[in-house]
N, C-alpha and C positions, 0 to 999 in steps of 0.2 A: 713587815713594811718598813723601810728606810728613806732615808731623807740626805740629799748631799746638796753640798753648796758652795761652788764653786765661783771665785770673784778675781778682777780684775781693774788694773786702773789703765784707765782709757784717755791719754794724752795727759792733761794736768787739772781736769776738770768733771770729769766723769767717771765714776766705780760702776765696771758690768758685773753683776751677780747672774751667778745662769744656776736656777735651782731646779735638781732632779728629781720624781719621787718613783719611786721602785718600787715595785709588788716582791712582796719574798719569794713567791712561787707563782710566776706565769704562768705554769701551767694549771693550776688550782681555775683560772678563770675559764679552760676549756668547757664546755657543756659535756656531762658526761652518757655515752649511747647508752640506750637502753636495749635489755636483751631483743628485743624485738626487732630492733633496728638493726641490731649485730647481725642476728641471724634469717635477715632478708623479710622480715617477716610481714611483707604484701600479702593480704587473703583476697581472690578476685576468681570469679569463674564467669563463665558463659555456655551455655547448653542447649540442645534443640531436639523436637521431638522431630520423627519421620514419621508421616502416615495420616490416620485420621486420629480423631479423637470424638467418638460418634455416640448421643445417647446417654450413655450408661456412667456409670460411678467410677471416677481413676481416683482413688486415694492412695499413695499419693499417684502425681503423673511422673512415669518416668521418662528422663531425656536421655534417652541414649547414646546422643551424639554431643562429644564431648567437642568441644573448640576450647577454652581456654579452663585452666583446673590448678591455677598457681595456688599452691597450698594444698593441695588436695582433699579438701573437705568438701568437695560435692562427691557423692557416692551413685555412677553413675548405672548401679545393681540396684538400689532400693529409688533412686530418686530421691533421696535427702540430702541435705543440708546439713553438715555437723559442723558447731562454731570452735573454730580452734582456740580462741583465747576470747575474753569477753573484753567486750565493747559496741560501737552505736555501727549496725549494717545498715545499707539498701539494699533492695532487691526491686526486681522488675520480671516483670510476665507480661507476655505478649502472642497476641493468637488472632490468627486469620480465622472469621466465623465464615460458617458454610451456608450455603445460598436456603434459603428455606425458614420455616418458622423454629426458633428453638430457643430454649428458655437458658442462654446461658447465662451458665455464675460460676465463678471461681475463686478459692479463699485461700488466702493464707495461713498458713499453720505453720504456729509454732508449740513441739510437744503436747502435740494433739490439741490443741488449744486455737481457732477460729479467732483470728485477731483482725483479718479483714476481708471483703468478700465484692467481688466486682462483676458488675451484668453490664450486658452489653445486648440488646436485640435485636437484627434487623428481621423483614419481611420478604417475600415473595423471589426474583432473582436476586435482589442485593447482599453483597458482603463487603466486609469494613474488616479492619485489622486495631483492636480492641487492647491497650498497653495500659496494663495497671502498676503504678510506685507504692512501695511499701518501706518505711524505714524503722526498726526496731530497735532497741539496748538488748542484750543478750548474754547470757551467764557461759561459760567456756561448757560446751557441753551439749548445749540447747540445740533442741533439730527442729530444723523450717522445711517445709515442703509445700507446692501446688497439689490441690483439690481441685477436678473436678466433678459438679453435682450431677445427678440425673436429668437428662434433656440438655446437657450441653453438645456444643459440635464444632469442632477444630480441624483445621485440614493444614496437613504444609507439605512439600515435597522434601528431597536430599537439596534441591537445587535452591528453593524458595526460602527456607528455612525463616517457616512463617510462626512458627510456635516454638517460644522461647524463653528462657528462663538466666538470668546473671542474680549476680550479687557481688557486692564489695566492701570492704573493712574501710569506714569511714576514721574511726578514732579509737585508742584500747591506751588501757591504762599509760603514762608515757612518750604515747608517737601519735600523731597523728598524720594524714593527709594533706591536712589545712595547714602543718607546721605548727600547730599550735597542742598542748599541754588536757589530753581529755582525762579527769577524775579525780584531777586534784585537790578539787572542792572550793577553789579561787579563781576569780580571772584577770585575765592583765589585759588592759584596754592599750590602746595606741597613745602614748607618752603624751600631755598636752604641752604647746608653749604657754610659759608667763608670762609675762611683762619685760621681763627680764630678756627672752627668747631663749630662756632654758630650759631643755624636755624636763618636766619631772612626772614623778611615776610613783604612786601607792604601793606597787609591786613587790613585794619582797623579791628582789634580785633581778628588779626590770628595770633597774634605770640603767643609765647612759651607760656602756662599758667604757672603763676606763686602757689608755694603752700602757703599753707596760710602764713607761717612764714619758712622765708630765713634765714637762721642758717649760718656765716661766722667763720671761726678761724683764729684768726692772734695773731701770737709769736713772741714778740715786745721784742729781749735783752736788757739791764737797766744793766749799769755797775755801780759799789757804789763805792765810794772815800776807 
Protein backbone atom coordinates (compact mmCIF):
# COMPACT_ATOMS: atom_id res chain seq x y z
CA UNK A 1 0.00 0.00 0.00
CA UNK A 2 1.15 3.44 -1.05
CA UNK A 3 0.29 6.98 -0.55
CA UNK A 4 0.83 9.96 -3.02
CA UNK A 5 0.17 13.51 -2.87
CA UNK A 6 -0.13 15.56 -5.10
CA UNK A 7 -0.68 19.79 -4.40
CA UNK A 8 -1.42 22.78 -6.02
CA UNK A 9 -1.72 26.52 -5.70
CA UNK A 10 -5.06 27.84 -6.52
CA UNK A 11 -4.93 31.51 -7.52
CA UNK A 12 -2.99 33.41 -4.50
CA UNK A 13 -4.83 32.03 -1.71
CA UNK A 14 -5.49 28.65 -1.70
CA UNK A 15 -3.15 25.24 -1.93
CA UNK A 16 -5.27 22.10 -3.55
CA UNK A 17 -3.80 18.92 -2.15
CA UNK A 18 -5.51 15.79 -3.86
CA UNK A 19 -4.23 12.65 -1.81
CA UNK A 20 -4.26 9.18 -3.23
CA UNK A 21 -4.06 5.81 -1.43
CA UNK A 22 -3.41 2.85 -3.63
CA UNK A 23 -3.66 -0.95 -2.70
CA UNK A 24 -0.43 -2.71 -3.91
CA UNK A 25 -2.49 -5.36 -5.33
CA UNK A 26 -6.07 -4.90 -6.47
CA UNK A 27 -6.45 -7.74 -7.33
CA UNK A 28 -5.53 -9.41 -3.78
CA UNK A 29 -9.23 -7.76 -2.77
CA UNK A 30 -10.99 -10.14 -5.30
CA UNK A 31 -13.11 -12.92 -3.30
CA UNK A 32 -11.46 -15.97 -4.20
CA UNK A 33 -14.00 -19.07 -5.96
CA UNK A 34 -14.28 -21.84 -4.29
CA UNK A 35 -13.79 -25.34 -5.99
CA UNK A 36 -17.34 -25.80 -5.75
CA UNK A 37 -18.24 -22.75 -7.37
CA UNK A 38 -15.70 -23.32 -10.18
CA UNK A 39 -16.95 -26.48 -11.05
CA UNK A 40 -20.82 -25.76 -11.13
CA UNK A 41 -21.37 -27.32 -8.20
CA UNK A 42 -25.45 -26.87 -7.84
CA UNK A 43 -26.71 -30.45 -6.26
CA UNK A 44 -30.68 -30.43 -6.96
CA UNK A 45 -32.91 -33.37 -8.06
CA UNK A 46 -36.54 -33.91 -8.44
CA UNK A 47 -38.20 -37.49 -9.05
CA UNK A 48 -41.56 -39.29 -9.31
CA UNK A 49 -42.91 -42.49 -8.81
CA UNK A 50 -45.59 -44.15 -11.43
CA UNK A 51 -48.05 -46.46 -10.24
CA UNK A 52 -49.44 -47.38 -6.86
CA UNK A 53 -47.71 -47.59 -3.72
CA UNK A 54 -50.12 -50.17 -2.01
CA UNK A 55 -49.96 -51.95 1.45
CA UNK A 56 -46.75 -53.27 1.84
CA UNK A 57 -43.15 -52.25 2.85
CA UNK A 58 -40.92 -50.00 -0.05
CA UNK A 59 -37.65 -49.69 1.58
CA UNK A 60 -36.40 -47.74 0.04
CA UNK A 61 -39.27 -46.34 -2.62
CA UNK A 62 -38.01 -46.08 -5.74
CA UNK A 63 -38.66 -43.03 -8.24
CA UNK A 64 -38.10 -44.06 -11.36
CA UNK A 65 -38.92 -41.05 -13.13
CA UNK A 66 -36.33 -38.88 -13.25
CA UNK A 67 -37.15 -34.98 -14.04
CA UNK A 68 -34.34 -33.17 -12.71
CA UNK A 69 -30.83 -35.07 -11.52
CA UNK A 70 -28.11 -31.97 -11.58
CA UNK A 71 -25.27 -33.58 -9.93
CA UNK A 72 -26.25 -36.78 -10.33
CA UNK A 73 -26.44 -38.25 -6.93
CA UNK A 74 -30.07 -39.53 -6.98
CA UNK A 75 -29.65 -43.01 -8.04
CA UNK A 76 -32.61 -43.60 -9.95
CA UNK A 77 -31.82 -47.92 -9.78
CA UNK A 78 -31.80 -48.06 -5.93
CA UNK A 79 -33.78 -45.04 -4.96
CA UNK A 80 -31.09 -43.20 -2.98
CA UNK A 81 -29.70 -40.37 -2.32
CA UNK A 82 -25.83 -40.14 -2.24
CA UNK A 83 -24.44 -36.77 -0.78
CA UNK A 84 -21.70 -35.51 -3.07
CA UNK A 85 -19.99 -33.19 -0.71
CA UNK A 86 -21.22 -32.33 2.80
CA UNK A 87 -23.29 -29.75 4.02
CA UNK A 88 -26.93 -28.49 5.31
CA UNK A 89 -29.79 -30.42 2.41
CA UNK A 90 -33.66 -30.30 2.20
CA UNK A 91 -35.67 -32.63 1.05
CA UNK A 92 -39.35 -33.05 0.36
CA UNK A 93 -41.87 -35.98 -0.22
CA UNK A 94 -45.02 -35.84 -1.41
CA UNK A 95 -47.82 -38.42 -2.04
CA UNK A 96 -51.38 -38.50 -3.03
CA UNK A 97 -53.15 -40.96 -0.32
CA UNK A 98 -55.59 -43.38 -1.80
CA UNK A 99 -59.29 -43.33 -0.96
CA UNK A 100 -59.88 -45.87 1.79
CA UNK A 101 -58.73 -46.63 5.33
CA UNK A 102 -54.77 -46.89 5.51
CA UNK A 103 -52.35 -46.24 8.07
CA UNK A 104 -49.93 -44.15 6.29
CA UNK A 105 -46.31 -43.31 7.35
CA UNK A 106 -43.30 -42.46 5.70
CA UNK A 107 -39.71 -41.86 7.04
CA UNK A 108 -36.80 -40.60 6.35
CA UNK A 109 -33.63 -42.30 6.23
CA UNK A 110 -30.69 -41.35 6.46
CA UNK A 111 -27.79 -44.54 6.36
CA UNK A 112 -30.40 -46.68 7.59
CA UNK A 113 -30.89 -44.35 10.34
CA UNK A 114 -35.17 -43.02 10.81
CA UNK A 115 -34.54 -39.44 11.46
CA UNK A 116 -38.22 -38.61 10.52
CA UNK A 117 -41.53 -40.08 9.99
CA UNK A 118 -44.74 -38.54 8.51
CA UNK A 119 -48.74 -39.81 8.75
CA UNK A 120 -51.07 -38.67 7.10
CA UNK A 121 -54.91 -40.54 7.47
CA UNK A 122 -57.85 -39.98 5.83
CA UNK A 123 -61.23 -42.16 5.66
CA UNK A 124 -63.84 -43.66 3.64
CA UNK A 125 -63.90 -41.68 -0.28
CA UNK A 126 -61.46 -39.05 0.73
CA UNK A 127 -57.89 -38.24 -0.42
CA UNK A 128 -55.43 -35.48 0.32
CA UNK A 129 -52.01 -35.06 -1.04
CA UNK A 130 -49.78 -35.36 2.08
CA UNK A 131 -45.93 -33.11 1.69
CA UNK A 132 -43.57 -33.77 4.31
CA UNK A 133 -40.05 -31.03 4.71
CA UNK A 134 -37.07 -32.70 6.00
CA UNK A 135 -33.69 -30.60 6.37
CA UNK A 136 -30.48 -32.32 7.41
CA UNK A 137 -26.25 -31.48 7.75
CA UNK A 138 -24.74 -34.51 5.97
CA UNK A 139 -21.18 -35.96 5.67
CA UNK A 140 -20.07 -36.37 1.75
CA UNK A 141 -21.07 -39.86 1.45
CA UNK A 142 -24.30 -40.09 3.47
CA UNK A 143 -27.38 -41.83 1.72
CA UNK A 144 -31.02 -40.48 2.37
CA UNK A 145 -33.89 -42.37 1.11
CA UNK A 146 -38.09 -42.60 1.51
CA UNK A 147 -39.63 -45.46 3.44
CA UNK A 148 -42.48 -46.70 3.12
CA UNK A 149 -44.13 -48.75 6.16
CA UNK A 150 -46.79 -51.56 5.95
CA UNK A 151 -50.44 -50.36 5.42
CA UNK A 152 -49.35 -47.33 3.60
CA UNK A 153 -50.96 -46.35 -0.02
CA UNK A 154 -49.90 -44.03 -2.65
CA UNK A 155 -51.22 -43.56 -6.02
CA UNK A 156 -49.92 -41.17 -9.02
CA UNK A 157 -50.20 -41.52 -12.59
CA UNK A 158 -47.17 -40.58 -15.54
CA UNK A 159 -49.62 -37.52 -15.99
CA UNK A 160 -50.40 -36.62 -12.16
CA UNK A 161 -47.04 -37.00 -10.90
CA UNK A 162 -48.64 -37.21 -7.46
CA UNK A 163 -45.66 -38.88 -5.56
CA UNK A 164 -42.68 -37.32 -5.32
CA UNK A 165 -39.38 -36.85 -3.97
CA UNK A 166 -36.61 -33.49 -4.54
CA UNK A 167 -33.83 -32.48 -2.58
CA UNK A 168 -31.30 -29.57 -2.82
CA UNK A 169 -27.85 -28.36 -1.47
CA UNK A 170 -28.61 -25.54 0.67
CA UNK A 171 -24.91 -24.63 2.03
CA UNK A 172 -21.37 -26.79 1.99
CA UNK A 173 -18.26 -25.76 3.22
CA UNK A 174 -17.48 -22.12 1.11
CA UNK A 175 -20.66 -21.49 -1.17
CA UNK A 176 -23.76 -21.24 -0.33
CA UNK A 177 -27.31 -20.47 -1.80
CA UNK A 178 -27.99 -17.61 0.62
CA UNK A 179 -24.53 -16.02 -0.60
CA UNK A 180 -23.44 -16.49 2.54
CA UNK A 181 -20.08 -18.44 4.07
CA UNK A 182 -21.57 -22.23 5.70
CA UNK A 183 -18.81 -23.81 8.29
CA UNK A 184 -16.71 -21.36 8.87
CA UNK A 185 -17.48 -21.24 12.42
CA UNK A 186 -18.10 -17.33 12.49
CA UNK A 187 -20.82 -15.14 11.29
CA UNK A 188 -20.95 -11.75 9.82
CA UNK A 189 -24.22 -9.82 10.59
CA UNK A 190 -25.32 -6.87 8.25
CA UNK A 191 -22.60 -3.80 9.02
CA UNK A 192 -24.43 -1.48 11.78
CA UNK A 193 -24.51 2.41 11.27
CA UNK A 194 -22.88 4.65 14.09
CA UNK A 195 -23.41 7.78 15.03
CA UNK A 196 -21.00 8.70 12.72
CA UNK A 197 -23.20 6.96 9.84
CA UNK A 198 -20.21 4.55 9.40
CA UNK A 199 -20.88 0.69 8.52
CA UNK A 200 -18.73 -0.99 10.92
CA UNK A 201 -18.26 -4.59 11.19
CA UNK A 202 -16.68 -7.14 13.98
CA UNK A 203 -16.05 -9.23 10.81
CA UNK A 204 -12.77 -10.03 9.99
CA UNK A 205 -12.71 -8.86 6.37
CA UNK A 206 -16.47 -7.62 6.33
CA UNK A 207 -16.02 -4.11 6.55
CA UNK A 208 -16.54 -1.58 4.01
CA UNK A 209 -14.48 -2.49 0.88
CA UNK A 210 -12.26 -0.09 0.03
CA UNK A 211 -11.74 1.18 -3.86
CA UNK A 212 -8.69 0.87 -5.36
CA UNK A 213 -7.52 4.63 -4.80
CA UNK A 214 -9.30 6.99 -2.00
CA UNK A 215 -9.22 10.41 -3.65
CA UNK A 216 -9.42 13.08 -0.40
CA UNK A 217 -9.58 17.17 -1.00
CA UNK A 218 -8.49 19.48 1.46
CA UNK A 219 -8.52 23.59 1.04
CA UNK A 220 -5.70 24.60 3.17
CA UNK A 221 -5.80 28.97 3.26
CA UNK A 222 -2.02 30.40 3.05
CA UNK A 223 -2.10 34.00 3.85
CA UNK A 224 1.15 35.95 2.26
CA UNK A 225 2.83 38.83 4.13
Amino acid sequence: MSRTEICSVVGVVTVLCVSGLVLADPAARIPRQTASKQQGGAVLFFVAHQGQLRDVLFDPIVFNQVLVNQGSAYNNDSGVFVAPVAGIYQFVFAAQLCRGDHNNIWNFIVNRDRRMSCHAQVSGGDTTLNTCYFMVELQKGDQVWVKQNVGGCAWASSASKTITFSGVLLASEGMSTLEGKYGSGSSCPIPSMGKNRTPASGCAGGGVALSSVAVSLLLIPVFWD
